[in-house]
N, CA, C and O atoms as a CHARMM CRD file, in Angstrom:
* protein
*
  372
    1    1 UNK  N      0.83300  -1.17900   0.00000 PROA 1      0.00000
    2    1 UNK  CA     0.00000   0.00000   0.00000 PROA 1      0.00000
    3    1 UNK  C      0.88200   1.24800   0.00000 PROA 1      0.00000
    4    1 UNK  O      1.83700   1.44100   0.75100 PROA 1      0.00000
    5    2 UNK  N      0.47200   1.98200  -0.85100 PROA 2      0.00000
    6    2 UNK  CA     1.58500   3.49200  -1.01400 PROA 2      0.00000
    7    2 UNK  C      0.97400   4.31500   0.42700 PROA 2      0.00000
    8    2 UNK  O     -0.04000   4.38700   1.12100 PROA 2      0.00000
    9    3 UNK  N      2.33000   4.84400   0.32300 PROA 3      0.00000
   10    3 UNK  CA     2.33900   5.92200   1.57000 PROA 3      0.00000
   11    3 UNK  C      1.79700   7.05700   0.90700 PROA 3      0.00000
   12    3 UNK  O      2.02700   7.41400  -0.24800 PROA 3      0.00000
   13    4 UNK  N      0.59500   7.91500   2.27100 PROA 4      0.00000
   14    4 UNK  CA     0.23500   9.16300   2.10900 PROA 4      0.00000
   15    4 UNK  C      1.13700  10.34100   1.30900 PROA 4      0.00000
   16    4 UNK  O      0.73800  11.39600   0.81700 PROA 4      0.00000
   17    5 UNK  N      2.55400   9.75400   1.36000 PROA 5      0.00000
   18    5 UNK  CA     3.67600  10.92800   1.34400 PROA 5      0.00000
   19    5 UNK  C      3.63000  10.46800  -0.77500 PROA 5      0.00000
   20    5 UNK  O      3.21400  10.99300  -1.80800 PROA 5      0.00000
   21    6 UNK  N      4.27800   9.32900  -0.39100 PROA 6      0.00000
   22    6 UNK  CA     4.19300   8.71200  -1.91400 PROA 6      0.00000
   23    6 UNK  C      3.12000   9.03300  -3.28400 PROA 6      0.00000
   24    6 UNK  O      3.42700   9.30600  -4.44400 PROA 6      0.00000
   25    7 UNK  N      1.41200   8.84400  -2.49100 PROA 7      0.00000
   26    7 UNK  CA     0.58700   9.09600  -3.05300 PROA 7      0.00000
   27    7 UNK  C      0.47000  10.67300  -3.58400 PROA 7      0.00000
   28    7 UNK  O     -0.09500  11.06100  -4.60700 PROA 7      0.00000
   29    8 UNK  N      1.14300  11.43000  -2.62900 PROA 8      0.00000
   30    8 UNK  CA     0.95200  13.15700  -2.73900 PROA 8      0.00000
   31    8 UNK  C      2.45800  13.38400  -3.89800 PROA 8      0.00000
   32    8 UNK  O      2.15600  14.32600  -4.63200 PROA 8      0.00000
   33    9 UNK  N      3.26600  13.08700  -4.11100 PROA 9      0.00000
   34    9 UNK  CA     4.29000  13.15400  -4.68300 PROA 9      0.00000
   35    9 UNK  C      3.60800  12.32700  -5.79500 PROA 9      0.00000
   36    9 UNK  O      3.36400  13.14200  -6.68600 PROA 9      0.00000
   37   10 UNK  N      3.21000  11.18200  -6.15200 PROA 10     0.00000
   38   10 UNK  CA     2.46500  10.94200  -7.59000 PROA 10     0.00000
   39   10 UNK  C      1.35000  11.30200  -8.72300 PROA 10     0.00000
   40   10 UNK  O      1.19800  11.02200  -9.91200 PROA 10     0.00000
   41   11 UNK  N      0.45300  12.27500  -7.47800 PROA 11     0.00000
   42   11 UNK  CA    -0.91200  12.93600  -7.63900 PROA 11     0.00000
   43   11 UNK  C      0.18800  14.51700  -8.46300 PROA 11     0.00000
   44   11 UNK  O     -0.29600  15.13000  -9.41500 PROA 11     0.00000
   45   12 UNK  N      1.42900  14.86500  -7.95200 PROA 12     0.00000
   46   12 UNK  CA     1.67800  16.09600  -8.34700 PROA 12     0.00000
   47   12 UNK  C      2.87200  15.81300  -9.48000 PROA 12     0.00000
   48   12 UNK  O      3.17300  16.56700 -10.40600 PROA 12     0.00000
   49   13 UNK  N      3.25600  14.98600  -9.27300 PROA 13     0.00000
   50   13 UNK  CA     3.98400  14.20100 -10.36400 PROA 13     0.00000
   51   13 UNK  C      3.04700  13.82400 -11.98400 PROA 13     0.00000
   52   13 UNK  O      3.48800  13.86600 -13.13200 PROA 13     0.00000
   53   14 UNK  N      2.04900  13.56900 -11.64000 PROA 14     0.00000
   54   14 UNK  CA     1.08200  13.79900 -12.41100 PROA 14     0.00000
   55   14 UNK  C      0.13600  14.43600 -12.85500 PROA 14     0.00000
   56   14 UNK  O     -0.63700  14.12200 -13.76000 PROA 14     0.00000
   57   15 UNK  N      0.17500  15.54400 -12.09900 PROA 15     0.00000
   58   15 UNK  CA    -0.47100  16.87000 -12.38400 PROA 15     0.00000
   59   15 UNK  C      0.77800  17.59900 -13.16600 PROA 15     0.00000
   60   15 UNK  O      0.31000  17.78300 -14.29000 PROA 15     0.00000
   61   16 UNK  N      1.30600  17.80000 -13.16500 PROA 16     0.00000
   62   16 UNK  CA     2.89900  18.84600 -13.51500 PROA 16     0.00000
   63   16 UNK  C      2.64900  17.58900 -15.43500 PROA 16     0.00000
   64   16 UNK  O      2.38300  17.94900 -16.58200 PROA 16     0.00000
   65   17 UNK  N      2.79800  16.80100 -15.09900 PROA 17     0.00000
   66   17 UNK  CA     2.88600  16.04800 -16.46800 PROA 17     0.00000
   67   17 UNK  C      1.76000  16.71700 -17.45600 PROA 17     0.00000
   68   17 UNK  O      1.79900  17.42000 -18.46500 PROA 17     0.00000
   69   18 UNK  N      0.65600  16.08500 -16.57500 PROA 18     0.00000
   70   18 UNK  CA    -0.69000  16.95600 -17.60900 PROA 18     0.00000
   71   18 UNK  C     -0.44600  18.37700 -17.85700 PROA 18     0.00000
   72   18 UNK  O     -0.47400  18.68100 -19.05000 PROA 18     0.00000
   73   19 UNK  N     -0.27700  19.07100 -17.25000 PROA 19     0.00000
   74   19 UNK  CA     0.08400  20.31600 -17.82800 PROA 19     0.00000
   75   19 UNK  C      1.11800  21.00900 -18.57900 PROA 19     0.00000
   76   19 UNK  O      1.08700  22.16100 -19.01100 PROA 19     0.00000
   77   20 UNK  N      2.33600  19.85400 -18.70300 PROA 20     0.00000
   78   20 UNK  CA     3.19800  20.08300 -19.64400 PROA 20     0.00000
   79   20 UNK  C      2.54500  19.49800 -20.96700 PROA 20     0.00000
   80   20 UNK  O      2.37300  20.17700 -21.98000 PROA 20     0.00000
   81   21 UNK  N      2.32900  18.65900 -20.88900 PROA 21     0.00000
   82   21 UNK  CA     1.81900  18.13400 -21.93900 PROA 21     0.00000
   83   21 UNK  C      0.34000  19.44800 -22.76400 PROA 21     0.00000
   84   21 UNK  O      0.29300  19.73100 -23.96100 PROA 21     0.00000
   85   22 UNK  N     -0.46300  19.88700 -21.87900 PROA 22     0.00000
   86   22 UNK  CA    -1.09000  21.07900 -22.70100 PROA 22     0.00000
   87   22 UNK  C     -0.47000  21.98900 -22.98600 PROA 22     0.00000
   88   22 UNK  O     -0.84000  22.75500 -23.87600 PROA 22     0.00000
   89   23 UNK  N      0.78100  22.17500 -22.22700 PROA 23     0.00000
   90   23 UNK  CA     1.76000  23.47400 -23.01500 PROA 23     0.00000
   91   23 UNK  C      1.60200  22.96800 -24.00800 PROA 23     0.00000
   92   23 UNK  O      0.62400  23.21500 -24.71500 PROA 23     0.00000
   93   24 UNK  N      2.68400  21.98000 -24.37500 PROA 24     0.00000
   94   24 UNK  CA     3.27600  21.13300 -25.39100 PROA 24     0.00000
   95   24 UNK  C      1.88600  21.68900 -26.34600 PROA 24     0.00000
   96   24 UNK  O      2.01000  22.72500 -26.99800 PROA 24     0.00000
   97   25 UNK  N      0.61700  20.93800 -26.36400 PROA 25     0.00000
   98   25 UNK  CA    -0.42400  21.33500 -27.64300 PROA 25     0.00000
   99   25 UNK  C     -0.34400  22.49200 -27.89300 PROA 25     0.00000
  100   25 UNK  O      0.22600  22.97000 -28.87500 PROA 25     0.00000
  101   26 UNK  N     -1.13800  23.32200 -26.67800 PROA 26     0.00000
  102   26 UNK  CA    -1.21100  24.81100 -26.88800 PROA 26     0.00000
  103   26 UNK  C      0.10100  25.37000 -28.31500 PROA 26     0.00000
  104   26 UNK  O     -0.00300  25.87400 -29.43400 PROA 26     0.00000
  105   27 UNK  N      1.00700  25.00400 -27.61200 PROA 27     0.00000
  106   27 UNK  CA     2.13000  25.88000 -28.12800 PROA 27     0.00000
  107   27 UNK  C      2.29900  24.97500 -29.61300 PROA 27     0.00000
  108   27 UNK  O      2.84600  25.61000 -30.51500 PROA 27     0.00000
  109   28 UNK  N      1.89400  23.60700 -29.93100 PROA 28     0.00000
  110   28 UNK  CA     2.21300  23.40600 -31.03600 PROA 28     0.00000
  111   28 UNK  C      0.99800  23.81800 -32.13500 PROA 28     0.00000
  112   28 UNK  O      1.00100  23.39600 -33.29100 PROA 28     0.00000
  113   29 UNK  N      0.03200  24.64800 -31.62500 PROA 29     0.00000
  114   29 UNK  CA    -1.44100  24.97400 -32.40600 PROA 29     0.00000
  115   29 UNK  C     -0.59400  26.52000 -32.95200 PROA 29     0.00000
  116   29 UNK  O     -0.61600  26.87900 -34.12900 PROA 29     0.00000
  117   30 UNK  N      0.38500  27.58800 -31.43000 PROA 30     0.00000
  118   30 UNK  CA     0.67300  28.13300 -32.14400 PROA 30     0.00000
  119   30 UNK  C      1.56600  28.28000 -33.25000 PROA 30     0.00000
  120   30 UNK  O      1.62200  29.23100 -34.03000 PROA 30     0.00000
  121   31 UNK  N      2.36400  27.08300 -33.23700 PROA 31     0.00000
  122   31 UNK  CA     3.54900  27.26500 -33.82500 PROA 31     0.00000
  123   31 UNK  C      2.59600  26.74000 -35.36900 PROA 31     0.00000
  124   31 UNK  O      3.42800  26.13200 -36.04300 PROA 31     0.00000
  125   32 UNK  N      2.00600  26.74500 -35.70000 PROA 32     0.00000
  126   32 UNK  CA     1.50800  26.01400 -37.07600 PROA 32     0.00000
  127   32 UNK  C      0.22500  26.76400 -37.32900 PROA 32     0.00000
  128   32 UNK  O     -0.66300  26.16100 -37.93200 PROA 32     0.00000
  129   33 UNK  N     -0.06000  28.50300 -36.78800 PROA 33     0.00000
  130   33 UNK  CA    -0.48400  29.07800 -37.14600 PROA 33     0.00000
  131   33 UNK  C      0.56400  30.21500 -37.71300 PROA 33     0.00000
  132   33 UNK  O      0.38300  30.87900 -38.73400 PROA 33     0.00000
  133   34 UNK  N      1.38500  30.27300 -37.07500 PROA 34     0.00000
  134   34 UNK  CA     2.36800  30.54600 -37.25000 PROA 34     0.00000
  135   34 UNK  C      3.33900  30.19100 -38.90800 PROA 34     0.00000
  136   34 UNK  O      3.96100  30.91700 -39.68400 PROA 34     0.00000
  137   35 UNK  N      2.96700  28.39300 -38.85300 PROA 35     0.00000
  138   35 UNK  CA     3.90300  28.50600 -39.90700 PROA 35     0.00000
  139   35 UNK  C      3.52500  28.60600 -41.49900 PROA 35     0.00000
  140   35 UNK  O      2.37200  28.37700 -41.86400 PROA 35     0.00000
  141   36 UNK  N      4.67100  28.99900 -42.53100 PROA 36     0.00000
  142   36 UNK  CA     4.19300  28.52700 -43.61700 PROA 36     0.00000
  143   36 UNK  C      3.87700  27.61600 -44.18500 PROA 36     0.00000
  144   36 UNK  O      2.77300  27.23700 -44.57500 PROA 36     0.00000
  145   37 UNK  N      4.94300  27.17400 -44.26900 PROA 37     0.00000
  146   37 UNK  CA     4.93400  25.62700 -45.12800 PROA 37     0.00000
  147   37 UNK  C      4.69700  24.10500 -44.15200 PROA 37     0.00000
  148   37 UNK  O      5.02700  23.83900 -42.99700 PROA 37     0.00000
  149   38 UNK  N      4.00000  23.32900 -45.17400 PROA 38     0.00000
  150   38 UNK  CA     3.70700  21.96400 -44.67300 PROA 38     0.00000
  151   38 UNK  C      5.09400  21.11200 -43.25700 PROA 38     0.00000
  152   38 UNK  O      4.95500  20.46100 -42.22200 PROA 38     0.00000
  153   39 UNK  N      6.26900  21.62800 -44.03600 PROA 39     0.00000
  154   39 UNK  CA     7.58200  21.27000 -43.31500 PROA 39     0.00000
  155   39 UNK  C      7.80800  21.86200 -41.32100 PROA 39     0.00000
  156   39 UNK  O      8.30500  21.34200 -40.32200 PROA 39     0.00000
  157   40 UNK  N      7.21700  22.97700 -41.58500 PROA 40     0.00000
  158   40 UNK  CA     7.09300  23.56400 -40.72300 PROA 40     0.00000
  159   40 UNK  C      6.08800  23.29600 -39.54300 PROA 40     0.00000
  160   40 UNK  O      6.35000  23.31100 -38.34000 PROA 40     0.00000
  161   41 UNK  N      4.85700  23.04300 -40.16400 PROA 41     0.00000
  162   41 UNK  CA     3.79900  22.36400 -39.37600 PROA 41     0.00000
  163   41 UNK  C      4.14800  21.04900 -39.19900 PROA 41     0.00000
  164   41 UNK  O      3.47100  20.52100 -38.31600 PROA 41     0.00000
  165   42 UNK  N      4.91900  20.35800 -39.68900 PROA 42     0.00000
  166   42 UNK  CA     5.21300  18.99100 -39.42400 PROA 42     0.00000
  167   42 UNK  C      6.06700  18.98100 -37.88400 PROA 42     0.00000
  168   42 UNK  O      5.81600  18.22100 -36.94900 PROA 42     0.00000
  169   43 UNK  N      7.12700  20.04000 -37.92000 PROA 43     0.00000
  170   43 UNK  CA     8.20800  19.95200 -37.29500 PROA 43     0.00000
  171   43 UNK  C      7.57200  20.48400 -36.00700 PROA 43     0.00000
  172   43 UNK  O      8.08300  19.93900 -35.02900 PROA 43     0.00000
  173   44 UNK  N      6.38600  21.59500 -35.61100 PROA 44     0.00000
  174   44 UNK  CA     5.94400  21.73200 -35.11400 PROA 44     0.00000
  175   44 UNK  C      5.28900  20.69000 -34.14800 PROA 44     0.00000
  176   44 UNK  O      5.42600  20.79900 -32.92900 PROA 44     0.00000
  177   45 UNK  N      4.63400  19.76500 -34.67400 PROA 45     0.00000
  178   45 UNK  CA     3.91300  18.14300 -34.47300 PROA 45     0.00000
  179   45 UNK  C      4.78000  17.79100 -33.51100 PROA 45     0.00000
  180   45 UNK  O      4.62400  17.86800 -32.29300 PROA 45     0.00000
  181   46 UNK  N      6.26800  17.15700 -34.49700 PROA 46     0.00000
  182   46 UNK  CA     6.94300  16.74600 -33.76300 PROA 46     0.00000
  183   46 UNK  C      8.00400  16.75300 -32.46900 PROA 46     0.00000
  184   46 UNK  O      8.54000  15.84100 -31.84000 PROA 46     0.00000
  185   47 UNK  N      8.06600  18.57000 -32.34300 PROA 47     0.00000
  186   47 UNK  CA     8.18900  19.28900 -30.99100 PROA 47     0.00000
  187   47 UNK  C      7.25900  18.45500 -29.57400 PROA 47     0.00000
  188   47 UNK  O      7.50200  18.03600 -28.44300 PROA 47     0.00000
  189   48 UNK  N      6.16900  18.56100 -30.46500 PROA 48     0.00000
  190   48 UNK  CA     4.85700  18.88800 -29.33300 PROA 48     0.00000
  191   48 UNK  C      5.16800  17.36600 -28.78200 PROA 48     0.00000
  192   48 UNK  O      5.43800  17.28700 -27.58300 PROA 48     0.00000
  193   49 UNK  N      5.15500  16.18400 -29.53400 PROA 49     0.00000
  194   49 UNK  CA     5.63200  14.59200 -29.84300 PROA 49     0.00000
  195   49 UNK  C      6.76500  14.72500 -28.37600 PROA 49     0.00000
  196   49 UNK  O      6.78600  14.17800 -27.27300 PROA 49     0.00000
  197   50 UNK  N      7.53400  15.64000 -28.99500 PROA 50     0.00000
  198   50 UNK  CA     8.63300  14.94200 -27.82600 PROA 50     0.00000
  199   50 UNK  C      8.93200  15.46000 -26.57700 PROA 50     0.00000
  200   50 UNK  O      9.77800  14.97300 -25.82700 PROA 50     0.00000
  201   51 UNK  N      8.13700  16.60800 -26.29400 PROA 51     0.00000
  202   51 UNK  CA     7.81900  17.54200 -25.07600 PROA 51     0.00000
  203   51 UNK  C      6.81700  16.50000 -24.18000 PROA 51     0.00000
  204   51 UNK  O      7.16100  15.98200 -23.11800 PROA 51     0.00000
  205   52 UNK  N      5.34400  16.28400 -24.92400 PROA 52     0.00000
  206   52 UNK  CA     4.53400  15.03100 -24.19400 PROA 52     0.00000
  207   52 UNK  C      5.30900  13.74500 -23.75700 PROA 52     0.00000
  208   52 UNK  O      4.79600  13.12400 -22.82700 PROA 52     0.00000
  209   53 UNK  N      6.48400  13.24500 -24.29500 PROA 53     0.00000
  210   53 UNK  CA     6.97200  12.27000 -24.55300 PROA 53     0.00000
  211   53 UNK  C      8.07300  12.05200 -23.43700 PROA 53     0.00000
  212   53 UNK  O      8.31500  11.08000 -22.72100 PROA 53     0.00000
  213   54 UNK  N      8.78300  13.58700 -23.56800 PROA 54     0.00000
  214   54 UNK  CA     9.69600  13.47500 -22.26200 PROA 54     0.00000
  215   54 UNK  C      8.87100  14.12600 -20.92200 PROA 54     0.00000
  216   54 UNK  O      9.57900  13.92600 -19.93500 PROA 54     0.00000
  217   55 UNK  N      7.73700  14.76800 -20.58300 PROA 55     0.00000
  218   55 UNK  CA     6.40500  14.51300 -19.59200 PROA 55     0.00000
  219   55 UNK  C      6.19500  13.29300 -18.85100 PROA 55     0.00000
  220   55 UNK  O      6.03600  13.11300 -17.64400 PROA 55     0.00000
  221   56 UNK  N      6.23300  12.35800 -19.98700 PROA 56     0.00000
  222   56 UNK  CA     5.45900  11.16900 -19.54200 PROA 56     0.00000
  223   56 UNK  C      6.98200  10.68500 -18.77400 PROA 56     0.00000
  224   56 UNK  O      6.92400  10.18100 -17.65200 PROA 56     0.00000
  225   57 UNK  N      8.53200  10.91000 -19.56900 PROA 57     0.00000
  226   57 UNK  CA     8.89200   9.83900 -18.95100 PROA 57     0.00000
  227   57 UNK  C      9.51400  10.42600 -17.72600 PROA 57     0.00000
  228   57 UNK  O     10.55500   9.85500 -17.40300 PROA 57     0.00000
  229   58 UNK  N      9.11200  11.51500 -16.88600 PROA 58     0.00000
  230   58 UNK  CA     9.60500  12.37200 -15.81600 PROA 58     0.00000
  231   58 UNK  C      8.52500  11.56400 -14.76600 PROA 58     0.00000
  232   58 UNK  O      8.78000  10.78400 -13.84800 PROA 58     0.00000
  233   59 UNK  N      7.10000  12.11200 -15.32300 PROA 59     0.00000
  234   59 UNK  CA     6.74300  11.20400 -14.06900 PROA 59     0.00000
  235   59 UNK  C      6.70500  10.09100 -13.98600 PROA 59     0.00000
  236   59 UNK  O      6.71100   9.70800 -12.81700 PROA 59     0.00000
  237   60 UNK  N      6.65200   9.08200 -14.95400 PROA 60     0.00000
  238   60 UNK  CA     6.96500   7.80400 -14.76900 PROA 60     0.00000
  239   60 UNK  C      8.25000   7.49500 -13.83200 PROA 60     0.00000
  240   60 UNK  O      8.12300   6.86100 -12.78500 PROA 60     0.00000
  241   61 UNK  N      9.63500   8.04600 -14.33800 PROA 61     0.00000
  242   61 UNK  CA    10.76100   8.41200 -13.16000 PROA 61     0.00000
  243   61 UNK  C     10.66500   8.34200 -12.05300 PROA 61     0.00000
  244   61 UNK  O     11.18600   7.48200 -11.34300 PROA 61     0.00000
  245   62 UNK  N      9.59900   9.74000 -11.51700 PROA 62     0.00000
  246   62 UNK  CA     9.19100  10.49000 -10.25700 PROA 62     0.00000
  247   62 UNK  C      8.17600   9.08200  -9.36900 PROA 62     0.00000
  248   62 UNK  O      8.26100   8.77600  -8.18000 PROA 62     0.00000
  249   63 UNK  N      7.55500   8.64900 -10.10200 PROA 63     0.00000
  250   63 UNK  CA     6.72800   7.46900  -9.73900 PROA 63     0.00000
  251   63 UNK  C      7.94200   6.38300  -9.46500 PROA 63     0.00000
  252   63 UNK  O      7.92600   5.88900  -8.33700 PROA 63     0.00000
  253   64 UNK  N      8.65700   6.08700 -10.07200 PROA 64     0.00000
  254   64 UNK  CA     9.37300   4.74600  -9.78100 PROA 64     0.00000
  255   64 UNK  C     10.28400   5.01500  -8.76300 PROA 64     0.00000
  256   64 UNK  O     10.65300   4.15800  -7.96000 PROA 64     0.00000
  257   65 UNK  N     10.74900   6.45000  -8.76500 PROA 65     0.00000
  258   65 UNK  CA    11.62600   6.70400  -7.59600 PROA 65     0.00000
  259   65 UNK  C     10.81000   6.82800  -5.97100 PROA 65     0.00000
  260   65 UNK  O     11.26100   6.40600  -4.90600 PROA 65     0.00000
  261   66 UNK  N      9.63600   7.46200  -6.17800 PROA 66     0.00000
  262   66 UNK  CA     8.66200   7.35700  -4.99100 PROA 66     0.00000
  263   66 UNK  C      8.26600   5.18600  -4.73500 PROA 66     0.00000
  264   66 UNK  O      7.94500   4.74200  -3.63200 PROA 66     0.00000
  265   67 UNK  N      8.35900   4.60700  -5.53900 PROA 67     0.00000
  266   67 UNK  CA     8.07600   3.48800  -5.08000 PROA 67     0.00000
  267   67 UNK  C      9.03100   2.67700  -4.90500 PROA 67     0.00000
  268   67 UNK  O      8.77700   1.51500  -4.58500 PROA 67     0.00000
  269   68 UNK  N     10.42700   3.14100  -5.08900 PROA 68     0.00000
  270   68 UNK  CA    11.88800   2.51300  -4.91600 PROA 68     0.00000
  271   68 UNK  C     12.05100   2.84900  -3.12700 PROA 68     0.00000
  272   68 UNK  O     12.22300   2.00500  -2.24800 PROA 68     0.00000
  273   69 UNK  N     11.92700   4.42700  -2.95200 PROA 69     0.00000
  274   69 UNK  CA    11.85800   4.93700  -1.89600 PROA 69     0.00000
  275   69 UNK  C     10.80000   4.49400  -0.68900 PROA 69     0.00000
  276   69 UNK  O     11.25600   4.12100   0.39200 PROA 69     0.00000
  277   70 UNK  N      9.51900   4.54500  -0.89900 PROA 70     0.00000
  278   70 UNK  CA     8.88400   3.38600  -0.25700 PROA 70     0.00000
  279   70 UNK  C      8.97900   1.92800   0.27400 PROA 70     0.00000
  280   70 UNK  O      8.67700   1.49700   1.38700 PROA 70     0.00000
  281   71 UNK  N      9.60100   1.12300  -1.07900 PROA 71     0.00000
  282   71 UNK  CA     9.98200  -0.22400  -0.18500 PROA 71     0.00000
  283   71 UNK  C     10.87800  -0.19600  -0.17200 PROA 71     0.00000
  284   71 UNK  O     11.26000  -1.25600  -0.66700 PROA 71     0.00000
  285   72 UNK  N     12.21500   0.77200   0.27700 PROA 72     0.00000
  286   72 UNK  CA    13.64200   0.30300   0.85500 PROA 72     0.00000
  287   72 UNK  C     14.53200  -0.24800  -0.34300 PROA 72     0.00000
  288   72 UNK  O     15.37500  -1.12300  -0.14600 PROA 72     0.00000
  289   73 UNK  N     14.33000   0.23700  -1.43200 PROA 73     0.00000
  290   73 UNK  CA    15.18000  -0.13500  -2.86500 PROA 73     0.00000
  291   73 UNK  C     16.52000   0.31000  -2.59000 PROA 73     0.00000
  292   73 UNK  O     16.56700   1.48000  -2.21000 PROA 73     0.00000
  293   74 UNK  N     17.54100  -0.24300  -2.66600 PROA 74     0.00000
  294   74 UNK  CA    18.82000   0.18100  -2.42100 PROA 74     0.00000
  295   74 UNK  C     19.47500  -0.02100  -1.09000 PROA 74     0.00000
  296   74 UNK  O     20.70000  -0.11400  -1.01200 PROA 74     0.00000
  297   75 UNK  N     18.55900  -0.10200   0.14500 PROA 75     0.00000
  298   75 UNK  CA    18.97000  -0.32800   1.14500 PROA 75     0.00000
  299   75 UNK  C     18.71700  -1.76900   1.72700 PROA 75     0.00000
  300   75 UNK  O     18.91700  -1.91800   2.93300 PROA 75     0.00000
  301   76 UNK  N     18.42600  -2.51000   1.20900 PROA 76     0.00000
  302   76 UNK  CA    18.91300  -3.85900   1.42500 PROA 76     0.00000
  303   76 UNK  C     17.30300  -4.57200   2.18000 PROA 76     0.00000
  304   76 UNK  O     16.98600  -5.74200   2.39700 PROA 76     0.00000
  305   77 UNK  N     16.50200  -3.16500   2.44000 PROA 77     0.00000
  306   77 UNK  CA    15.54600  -3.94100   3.73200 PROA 77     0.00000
  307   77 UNK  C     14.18200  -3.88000   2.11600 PROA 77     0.00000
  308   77 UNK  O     14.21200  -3.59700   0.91800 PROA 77     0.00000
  309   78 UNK  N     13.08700  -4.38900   3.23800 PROA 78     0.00000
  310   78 UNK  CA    11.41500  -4.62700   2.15600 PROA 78     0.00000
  311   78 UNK  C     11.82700  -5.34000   0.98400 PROA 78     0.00000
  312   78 UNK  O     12.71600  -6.18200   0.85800 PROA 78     0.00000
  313   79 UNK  N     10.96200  -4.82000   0.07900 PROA 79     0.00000
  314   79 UNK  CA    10.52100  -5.84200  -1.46200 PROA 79     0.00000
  315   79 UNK  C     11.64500  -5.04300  -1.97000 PROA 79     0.00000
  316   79 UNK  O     12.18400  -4.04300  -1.49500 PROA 79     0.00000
  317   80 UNK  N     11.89100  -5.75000  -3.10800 PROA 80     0.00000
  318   80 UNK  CA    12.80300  -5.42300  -4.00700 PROA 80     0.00000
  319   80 UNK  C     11.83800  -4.52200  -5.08400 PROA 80     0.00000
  320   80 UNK  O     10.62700  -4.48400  -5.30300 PROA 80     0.00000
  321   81 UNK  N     12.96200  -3.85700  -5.60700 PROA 81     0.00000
  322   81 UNK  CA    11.97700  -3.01200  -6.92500 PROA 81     0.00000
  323   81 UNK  C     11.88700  -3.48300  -7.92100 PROA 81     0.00000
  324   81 UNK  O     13.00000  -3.91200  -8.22300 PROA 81     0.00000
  325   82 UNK  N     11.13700  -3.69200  -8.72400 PROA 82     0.00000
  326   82 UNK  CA    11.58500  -4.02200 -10.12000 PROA 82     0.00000
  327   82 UNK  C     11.06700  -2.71000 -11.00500 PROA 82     0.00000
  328   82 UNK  O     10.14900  -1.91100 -10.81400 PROA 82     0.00000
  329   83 UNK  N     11.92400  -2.82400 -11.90900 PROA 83     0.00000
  330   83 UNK  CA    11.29600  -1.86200 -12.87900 PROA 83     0.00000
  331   83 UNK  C     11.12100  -2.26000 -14.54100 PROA 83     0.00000
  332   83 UNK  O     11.82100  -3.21700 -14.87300 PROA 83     0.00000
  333   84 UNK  N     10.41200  -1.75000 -15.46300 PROA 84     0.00000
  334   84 UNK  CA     9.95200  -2.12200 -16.47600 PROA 84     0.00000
  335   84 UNK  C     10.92200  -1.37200 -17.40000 PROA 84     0.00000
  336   84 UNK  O     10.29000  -0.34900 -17.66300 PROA 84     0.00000
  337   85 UNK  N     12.05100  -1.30100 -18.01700 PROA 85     0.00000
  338   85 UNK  CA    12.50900  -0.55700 -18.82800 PROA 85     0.00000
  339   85 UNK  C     12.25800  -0.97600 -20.20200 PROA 85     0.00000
  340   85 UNK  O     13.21400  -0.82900 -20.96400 PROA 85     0.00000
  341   86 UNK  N     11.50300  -1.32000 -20.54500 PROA 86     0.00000
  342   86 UNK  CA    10.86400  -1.60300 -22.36600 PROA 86     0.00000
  343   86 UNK  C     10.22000  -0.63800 -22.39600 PROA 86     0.00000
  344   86 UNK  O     10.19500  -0.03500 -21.32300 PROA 86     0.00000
  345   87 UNK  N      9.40200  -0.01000 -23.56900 PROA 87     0.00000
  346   87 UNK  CA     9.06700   1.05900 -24.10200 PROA 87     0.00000
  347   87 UNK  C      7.63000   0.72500 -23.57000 PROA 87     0.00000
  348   87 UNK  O      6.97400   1.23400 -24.48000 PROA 87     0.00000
  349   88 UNK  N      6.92900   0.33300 -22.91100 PROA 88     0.00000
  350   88 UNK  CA     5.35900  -0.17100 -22.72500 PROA 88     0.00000
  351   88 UNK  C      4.66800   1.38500 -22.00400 PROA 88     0.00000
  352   88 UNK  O      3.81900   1.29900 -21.11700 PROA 88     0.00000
  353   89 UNK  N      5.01700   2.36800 -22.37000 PROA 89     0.00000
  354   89 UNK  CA     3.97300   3.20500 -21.61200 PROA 89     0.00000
  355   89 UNK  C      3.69400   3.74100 -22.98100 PROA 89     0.00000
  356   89 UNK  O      4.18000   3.37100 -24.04900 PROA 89     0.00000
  357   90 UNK  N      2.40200   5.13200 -22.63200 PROA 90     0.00000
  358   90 UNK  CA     1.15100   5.18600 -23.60200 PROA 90     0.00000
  359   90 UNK  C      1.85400   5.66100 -24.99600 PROA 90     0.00000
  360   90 UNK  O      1.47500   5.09200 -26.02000 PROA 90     0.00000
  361   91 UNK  N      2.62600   6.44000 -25.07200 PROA 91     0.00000
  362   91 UNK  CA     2.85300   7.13900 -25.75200 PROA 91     0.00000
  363   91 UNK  C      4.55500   6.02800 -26.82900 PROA 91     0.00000
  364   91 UNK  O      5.01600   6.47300 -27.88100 PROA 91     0.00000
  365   92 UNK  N      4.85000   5.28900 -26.46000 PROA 92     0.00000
  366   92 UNK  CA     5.86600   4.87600 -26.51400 PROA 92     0.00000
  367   92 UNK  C      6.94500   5.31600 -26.51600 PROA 92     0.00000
  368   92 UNK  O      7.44500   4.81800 -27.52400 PROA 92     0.00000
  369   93 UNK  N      7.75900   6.00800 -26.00200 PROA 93     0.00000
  370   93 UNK  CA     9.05200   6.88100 -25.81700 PROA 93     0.00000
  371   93 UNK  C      9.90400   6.35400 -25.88600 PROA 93     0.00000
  372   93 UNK  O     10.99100   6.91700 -25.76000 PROA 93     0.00000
């Protein structure tokens, strides 16, 4: 069961994400009103792509480090951590 402390550090860990991630749109709607050419609106896209992309993998981070920190990862005591390092979250990064 996550700690009160854990849960408040993932709730804001994941709030801070969602809202980078609407920068990220916001700002890629302006950049492709903004632009001329097709090249430009593309590159725009793919800004927005990797701003959401490195979002996701901060709090995912922030999350694994709050649940490393919880069961005693590194210090020898509780469950061991495991972690998932394959590409399996939403966005694939």
């Amino acid at each position: 069961m996550q700690s009160l402390k854990e849960k408040a550090s993932n709730v804001a860990a994941s709030a801070k994400s969602g809202m980078e991630k609407t920068k990220a749109t916001v700002q890629e709607k302006v950049d492709k009103m903004k632009a001329n050419d097709p090249t430009e609106k593309a590159m725009a896209t793919e800004k927005k792509d990797g701003r959401i992309c490195e979002a996701e993998m901060n709090k995912h981070a922030t999350q694994d480090r709050n649940a490393a920190l919880h069961h005693g990862a590194g210090t020898g005591a509780g469950r061991p951590h495991y972690s998932n390092t394959t590409t399996g979250h939403p966005h694939n990064c």
